[in-house]
N, C-alpha and C positions, 0 to 999 in steps of 0.2 A: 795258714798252710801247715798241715802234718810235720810231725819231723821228718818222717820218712823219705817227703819230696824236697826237704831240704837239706838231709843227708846223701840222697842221690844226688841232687844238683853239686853238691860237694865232689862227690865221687867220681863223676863224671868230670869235673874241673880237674882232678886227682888222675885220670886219665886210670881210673881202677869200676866201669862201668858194668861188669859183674862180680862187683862185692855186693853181699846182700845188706840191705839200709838197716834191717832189723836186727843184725848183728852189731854195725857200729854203735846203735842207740840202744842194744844190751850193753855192750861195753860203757861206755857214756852215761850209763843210769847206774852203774855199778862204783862208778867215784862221784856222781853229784847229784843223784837221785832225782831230782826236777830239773828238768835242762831250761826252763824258762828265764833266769835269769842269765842265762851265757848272750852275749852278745857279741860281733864285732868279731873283735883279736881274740877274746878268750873263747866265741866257739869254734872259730879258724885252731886254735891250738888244741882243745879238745878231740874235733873231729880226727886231724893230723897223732892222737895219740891213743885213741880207739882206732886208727887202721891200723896200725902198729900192733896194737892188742890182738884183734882182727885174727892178724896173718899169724901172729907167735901163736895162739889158741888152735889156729886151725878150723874146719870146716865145722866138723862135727862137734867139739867143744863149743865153736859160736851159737849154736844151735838150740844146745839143750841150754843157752843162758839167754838168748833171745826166746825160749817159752816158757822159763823160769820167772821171764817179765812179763806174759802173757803177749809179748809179741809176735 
């Protein structure tokens, strides 16, 4: 499964079902670079601290770093 439909699914639990996924997983690739080893509690706290980033950044900042990752 993509990250994407796993950080929606996230999001949607988050009750924040228009944040866009490709911004949390710019945030998220900006402190662990491969999210493949996150599992469990550490991508529950990850994701929980890329929305955080998310919202401080803003729209348009999440943007240009979600196509900085080619997201």
């Amino acid at each position: 499964m993509p990250y994407q439909d796993l950080i929606r699914r996230d999001l949607d639990r988050l009750r924040l079902p228009k944040m866009d996924p490709r911004h949390v997983e710019a945030s998220m690739r900006c402190v662990f670079g491969t999210l493949d080893h996150l599992g469990g509690h550490a991508w529950d706290r990850a994701i929980e601290e890329a929305v955080a980033e998310v919202q401080a950044m803003g729209a348009e900042i999440s943007e240009t770093l979600a196509e900085s990752w080619g997201l």
